[in-house]
N, C-alpha and C positions, 0 to 999 in steps of 0.2 A: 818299508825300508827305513833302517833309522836313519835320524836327520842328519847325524857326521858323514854318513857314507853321501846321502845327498849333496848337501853341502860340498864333499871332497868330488860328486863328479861334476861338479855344478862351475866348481871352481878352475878344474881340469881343462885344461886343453891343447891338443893333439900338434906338435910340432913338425918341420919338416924330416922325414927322414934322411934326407940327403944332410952331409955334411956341409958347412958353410965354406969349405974351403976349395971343394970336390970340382974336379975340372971336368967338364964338355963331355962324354961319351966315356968316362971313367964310371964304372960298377959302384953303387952307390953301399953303402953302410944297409947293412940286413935292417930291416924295420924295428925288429924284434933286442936288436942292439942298443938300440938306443933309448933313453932314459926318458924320455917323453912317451914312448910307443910301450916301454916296459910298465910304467904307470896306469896307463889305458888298460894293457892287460889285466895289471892286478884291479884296479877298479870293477871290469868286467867282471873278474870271478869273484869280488865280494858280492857282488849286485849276485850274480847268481847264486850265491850260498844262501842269500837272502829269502830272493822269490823261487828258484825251485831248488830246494834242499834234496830232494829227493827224484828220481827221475832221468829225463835227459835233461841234459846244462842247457842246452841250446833253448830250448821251449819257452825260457823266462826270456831272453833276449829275441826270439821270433813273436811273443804276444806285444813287445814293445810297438811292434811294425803291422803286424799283422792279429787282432783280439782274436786268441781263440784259436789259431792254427796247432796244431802240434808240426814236429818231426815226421814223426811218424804218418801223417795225412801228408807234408811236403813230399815224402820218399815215394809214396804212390803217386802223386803226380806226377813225378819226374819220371817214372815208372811207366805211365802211361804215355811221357810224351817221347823217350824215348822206344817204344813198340813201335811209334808209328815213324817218330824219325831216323832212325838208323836205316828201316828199309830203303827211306827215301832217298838221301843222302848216298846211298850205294847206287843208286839208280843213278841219279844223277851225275856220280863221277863215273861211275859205269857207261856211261853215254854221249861220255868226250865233252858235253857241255859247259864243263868246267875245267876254267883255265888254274890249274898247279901252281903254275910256276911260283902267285906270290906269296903262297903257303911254304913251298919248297924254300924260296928264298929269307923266308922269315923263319923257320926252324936252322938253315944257315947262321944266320945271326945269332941265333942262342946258344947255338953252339961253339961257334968260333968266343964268345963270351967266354964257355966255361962256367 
């Protein structure tokens, strides 16, 4: 990675997304609007133009976390873990043991948002 780009994410850092002025339960400014979070992104895609030029983008930024994983091993995981739990997850609300309501009530709230 060259040193400027280092240096620029080294020096970077991630602001609130929420406006400072923004009142109590008021929808906050999209993340992506804002001029700290827009930085982060573009930082992000230098870094990956960097380390994976070629490929999937993601892979430079999961070897960050994780040495050696790809995408492609993460999607088979996820692959495997949903086989097993989607069955389960059907059973179980299948089976009345699972109280709705505070899922019901919290897809309400996002939507009365908008």
């Amino acid at each position: 990675m060259p040193a400027e780009l280092r240096a620029a994410m080294g020096a970077h850092r991630v602001g609130s997304p929420i406006p400072s002025g923004s009142k109590p339960g008021r929808r906050a400014t999209s993340p992506v609007s804002c001029p700290s979070w827009k930085k982060t992104l573009e930082l992000q895609r230098r870094y990956i133009e960097c380390m994976a030029p070629e490929g999937e983008p993601y892979d430079a930024l999961l070897d960050d976390f994780e040495q050696g994983l790809t995408v492609v091993e993460v999607r088979r995981i996820f692959d495997r873990l949903k086989q097993a739990l989607i069955p389960l997850v059907r059973a179980a609300v299948g089976s009345g043991a699972v109280d709705d309501a505070s899922g019901a009530r919290c897809a309400a709230a996002f939507r009365s948002r908008g």
